[in-house]
Each structure stands twice: as C-alpha cells, then as structure tokens.
N, C-alpha and C positions, 0 to 999 in steps of 0.2 A: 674519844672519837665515837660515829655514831655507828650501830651496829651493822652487823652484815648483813646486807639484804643480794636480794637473787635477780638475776637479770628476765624481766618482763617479754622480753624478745631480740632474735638474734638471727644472724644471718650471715651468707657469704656473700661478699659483692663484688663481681666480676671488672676490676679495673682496669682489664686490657693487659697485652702481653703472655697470655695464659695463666696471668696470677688474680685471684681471687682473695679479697681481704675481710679478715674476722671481724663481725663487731656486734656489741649486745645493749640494751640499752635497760637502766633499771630507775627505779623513781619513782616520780609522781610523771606522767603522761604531760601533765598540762603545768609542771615547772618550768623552771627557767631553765634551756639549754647549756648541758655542758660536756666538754670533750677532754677527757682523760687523754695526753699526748706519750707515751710510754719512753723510757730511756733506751740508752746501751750506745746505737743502736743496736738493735737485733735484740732489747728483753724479753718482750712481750707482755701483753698487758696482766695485771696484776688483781686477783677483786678484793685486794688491803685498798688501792686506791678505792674502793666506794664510799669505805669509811669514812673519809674527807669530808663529803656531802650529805646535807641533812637530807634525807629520801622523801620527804614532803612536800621539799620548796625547790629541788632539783630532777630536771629529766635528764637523767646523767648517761653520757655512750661511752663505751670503752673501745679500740678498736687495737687491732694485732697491724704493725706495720709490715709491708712484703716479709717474705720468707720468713717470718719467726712466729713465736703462738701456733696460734691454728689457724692461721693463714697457709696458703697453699698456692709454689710449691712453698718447700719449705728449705730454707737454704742450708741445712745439714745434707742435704744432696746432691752430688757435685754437680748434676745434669742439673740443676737448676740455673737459670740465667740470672747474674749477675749486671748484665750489663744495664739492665732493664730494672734495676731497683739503683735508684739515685735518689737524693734530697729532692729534686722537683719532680721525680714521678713522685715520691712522699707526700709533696702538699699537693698535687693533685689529684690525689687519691682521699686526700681528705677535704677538698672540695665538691670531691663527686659524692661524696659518702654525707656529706651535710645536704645536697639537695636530692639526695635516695630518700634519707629521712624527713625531708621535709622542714629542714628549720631554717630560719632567716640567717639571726645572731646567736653565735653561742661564745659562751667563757672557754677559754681554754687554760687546761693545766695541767704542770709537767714540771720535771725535773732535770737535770743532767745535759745530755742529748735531746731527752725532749721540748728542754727548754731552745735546744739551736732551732728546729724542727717549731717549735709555736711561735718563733721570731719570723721565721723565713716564712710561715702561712700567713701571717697576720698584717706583714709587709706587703707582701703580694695582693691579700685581700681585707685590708682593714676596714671595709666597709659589713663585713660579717662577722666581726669579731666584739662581743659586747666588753668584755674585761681580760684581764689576764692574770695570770696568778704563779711563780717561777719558784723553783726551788733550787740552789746549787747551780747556779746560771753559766750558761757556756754559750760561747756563738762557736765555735768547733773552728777558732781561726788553725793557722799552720801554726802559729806563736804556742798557740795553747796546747796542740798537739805535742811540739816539740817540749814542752815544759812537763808534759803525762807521760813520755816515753825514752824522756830524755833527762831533763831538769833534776826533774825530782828523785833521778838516781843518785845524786848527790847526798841524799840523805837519807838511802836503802842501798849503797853500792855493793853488797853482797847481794840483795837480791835481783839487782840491772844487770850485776856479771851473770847471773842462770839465763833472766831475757836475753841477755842481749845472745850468748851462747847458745838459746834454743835455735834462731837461728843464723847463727857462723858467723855471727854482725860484729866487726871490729871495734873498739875502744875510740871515741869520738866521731865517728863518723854520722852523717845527720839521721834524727831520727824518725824523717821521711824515709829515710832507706830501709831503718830498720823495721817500721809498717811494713813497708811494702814486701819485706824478703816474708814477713808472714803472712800476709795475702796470699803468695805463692806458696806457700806451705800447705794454706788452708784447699788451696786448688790441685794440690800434688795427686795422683791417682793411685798413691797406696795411702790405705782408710788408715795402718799404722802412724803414717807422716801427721796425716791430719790429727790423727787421736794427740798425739806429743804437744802438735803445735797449740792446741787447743787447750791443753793442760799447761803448759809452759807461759800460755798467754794471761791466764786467769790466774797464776800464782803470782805474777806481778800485779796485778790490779787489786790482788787481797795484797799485797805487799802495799802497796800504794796506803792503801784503807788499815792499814794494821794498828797504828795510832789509836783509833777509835773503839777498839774492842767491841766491836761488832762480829767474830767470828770473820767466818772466809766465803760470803755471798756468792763469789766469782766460781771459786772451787767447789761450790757445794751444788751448781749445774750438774747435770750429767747428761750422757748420749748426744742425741741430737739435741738437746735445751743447749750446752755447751759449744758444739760444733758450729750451730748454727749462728750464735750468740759470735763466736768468735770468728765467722766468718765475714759477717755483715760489717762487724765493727774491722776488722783490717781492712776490708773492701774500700767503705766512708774516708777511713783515715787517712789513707796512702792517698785519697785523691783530696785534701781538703774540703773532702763530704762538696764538691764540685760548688763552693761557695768563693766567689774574690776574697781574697785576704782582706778583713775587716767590713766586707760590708753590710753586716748586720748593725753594725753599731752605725755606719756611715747613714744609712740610710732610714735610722729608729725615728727621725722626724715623719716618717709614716702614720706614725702609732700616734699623732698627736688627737687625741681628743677621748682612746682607750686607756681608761684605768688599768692601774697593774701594782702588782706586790712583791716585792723578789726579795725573799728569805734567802740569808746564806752565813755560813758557817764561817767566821774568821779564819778556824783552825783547817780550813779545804783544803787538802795539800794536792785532790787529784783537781783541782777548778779552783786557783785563789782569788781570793775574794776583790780584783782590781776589774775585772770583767764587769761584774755586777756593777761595781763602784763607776766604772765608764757608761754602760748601760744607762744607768739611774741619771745622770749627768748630761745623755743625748736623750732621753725621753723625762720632760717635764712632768706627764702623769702619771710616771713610777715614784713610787715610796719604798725605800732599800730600808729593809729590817738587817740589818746583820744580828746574829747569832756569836756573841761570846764563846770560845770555848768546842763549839759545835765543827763537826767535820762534813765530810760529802754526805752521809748517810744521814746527816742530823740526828736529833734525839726529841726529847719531848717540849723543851723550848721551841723547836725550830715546826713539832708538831703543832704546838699552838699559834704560831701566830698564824699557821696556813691555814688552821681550819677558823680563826676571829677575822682572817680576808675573807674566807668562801661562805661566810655567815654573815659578813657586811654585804657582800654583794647577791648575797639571796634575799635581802632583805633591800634593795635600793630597785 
C-alpha cells in the first residue's frame, strides 16, 4: 500500500439541518478526483483508506458522513436529530460537497455500507461519477439485513441468544423488530441504557466477524465512537436505510457506461457474496473479483486487487 500522506486541506461544510459535515482532501491537487465513501453506517472516515491511492495521480477527499467522525452534531447525543440523517440526505450531502470542491467527475470508493451509499449516489447522479470501485458489496436490502441480524445466528446461536436478549427480543421473531427495539434503546434517556445497548450491539457484529481472526473492530470503539456508530447503524437498519427493497440492483442499468470493481470475500458471512454476484449480473461494466477464503474485512488478496483497480483507473 502507499504511504501515509496528510490531508492538504479541510473543512466543515454546512449541509443544512444544523449539521455540518467533515471533509479533507489530500494528493496531488490537479489528479484525478476521488471520494472515499466510509462504511457502518455511522464509522467515520478512516486515513488507512489514503493508502489505497497513489498521492501523485489522485486528488483524494475523505469525508465524515452526518453524526459520526467530526462531523457535527454528533449523533452519540441524544439531542441530536435523527430524523434529518437518512440515505438521501447522505447522497445529497455528497453532492453538495463535490460542487464545494469544485469537481466535475470523481471515482468513488467504499466498502460495506459504503458500498449501498456509492450505489444510491451514482444512480441518482451517474453523470458525475467517472468509475467505481466496491469492497464487501451490500445494497442494505431488508433481505440482507434480516440475513446480518438474524440468519446468521444460525451459526453463532450463543451469541444471537446475548443480541437478541440485550434487547428482550424473542426467539424467531423478525429481525426488523429486533433493529428496531435497539434503535429505541439507542434513544432511551438514561446514558446507562444506551452504554449496554451499544456494547451488546457491537459484540454481535465482532461475533459475526469472529471467523476471520481479525480481533474485535466493533468492540474496540469506545465512548461516543461507539454510541454514535451504534446509533446511526439501528437508526438505517430499522428503516431499510429508506431504500425500496431491491432497488439498487433494479435500477444498476443506470450505471451503464461507469466502470467498477467489486472485490469480495467468498467466506462474508456479514454480506454473502450473492449480492455482489446479482450486482455484477445487472451492471455490464462491473468485473466481480471474488476472494477465495477472504471474509468482510478482507486481507491482503482482497488488498490487492483494490489497490491494481485504483492504479488501472489512475492511469486510463
């Protein structure tokens, strides 16, 4: 990977609502445009993602999506409004933020979450979008959700029995409920309620990831990185991140004429790899690398093909 370099400049930009969003831009000034899309929701951006990008041939921006990073507010506070951070305030926020900075086209790339989040911009504005580049691809259907919070207790059901118990959630019942009953957790007015729900949510999510012997990502938040993190993501999830069931893939004939790459991990057990495979299927100008072996988090296979994408298209 290439080294770490330090962001050239950076700013808050007032997207309306009383929320103001982080963003930094580092590189070469006069590269090719690109937008680091962050996961979770609610992780906030990362500067491991600069690595990715040769800082020569890329004007790379990072930015903090509402409430999480250094964005402000921040949604570890319950007087934060919630109602006001959805998926389309998201990709309008990162429309307004491409013509703050002044760029036509840019590449976007992301993982997880961020991958639902650079499908739903790219759709909406694929005339600004030069390529794309996916890691651990998810369109954040209900399917999927129910398969991350539900499915897959099938093969952790000691640790689905602690989730589902953090909050009082019965044995089969759908696991839109069980979102939802932590969303209200997350929004409960004693800070104890929330500290539990918060911990109780991210020991499943390292649960989930436990396969991969990567340590415990989720768990190794704290304070408000945590709260915050876990708020935003029951927020999305209880509501199908306000997207129609499936139409992200329904509508991927958008994308026709945007190059893309979408790495993923055979072994995803939080994002199995049929998504991507549908994906790659409804957009003609994706190329699906699957990853033998690799899980959500990927490893160094799933590091290189993303960074011999983001070096083909610095170079075209």
């Amino acid at each position: 990977m290439y080294p770490e370099t330090a962001p050239y400049d950076q700013g808050l930009l007032d997207v309306g609502d009383g929320n103001r969003v982080h963003w930094e831009v580092s590189g070469n000034p006069a590269g090719r445009a690109a937008l680091v899309v962050h996961g979770g929701p609610g992780s906030g951006s990362s500067p491991h993602s600069r690595r990715f990008f040769d800082p020569e041939a890329y004007r790379l921006v990072l930015f903090d999506q509402r409430g999480c990073g250094r964005s402000t507010p921040h949604a570890s506070d319950p007087a934060a409004d919630m109602a006001v951070n959805t998926t389309a305030h998201l990709v309008a926020d990162m429309e307004r933020l491409r013509e703050h900075l002044g760029i036509d086209r840019w590449l976007l790339f992301g993982g997880s979450w961020g991958s639902t989040l650079i499908l739903a911009y790219a759709e909406a504005h694929p005339d600004r979008v030069s390529a794309i580049v996916l890691a651990g691809v998810t369109t954040t259907r209900r399917s999927e959700i129910q398969w991350l919070y539900e499915g897959v207790g099938r093969i952790f059901p000691e640790a689905h029995e602690r989730f589902r118990a953090g909050a009082d959630h019965p044995m089969g019942a759908p696991a839109a409920e069980l979102v939802a009953a932590y969303a209200a957790l997350m929004d409960h007015p004693d800070p104890a309620v929330r500290r539990k729900a918060a911990a109780d949510w991210c020991a499943w999510e390292d649960a989930v990831l436990s396969l991969e012997g990567m340590g415990t990502p989720y768990t190794d938040r704290v304070d408000d990185a945590r709260l915050g993190f876990v708020r935003i993501c029951s927020h999305f999830f209880a509501h199908g991140a306000w997207l129609e069931e499936g139409v992200l893939l329904r509508d991927a004939h958008r994308l026709a004429g945007i190059p893309g790459v979408l790495v993923h991990g055979r072994a995803d057990l939080a994002g199995p790899l049929t998504t991507a495979w549908e994906l790659a299927r409804a957009w003609p100008d994706a190329e699906l690398r699957v990853v033998e072996g690799a899980g959500h988090l990927g490893g160094e296979e799933t590091r290189r093909h993303l960074l011999t994408a983001l070096d083909g298209f610095a170079k075209g």
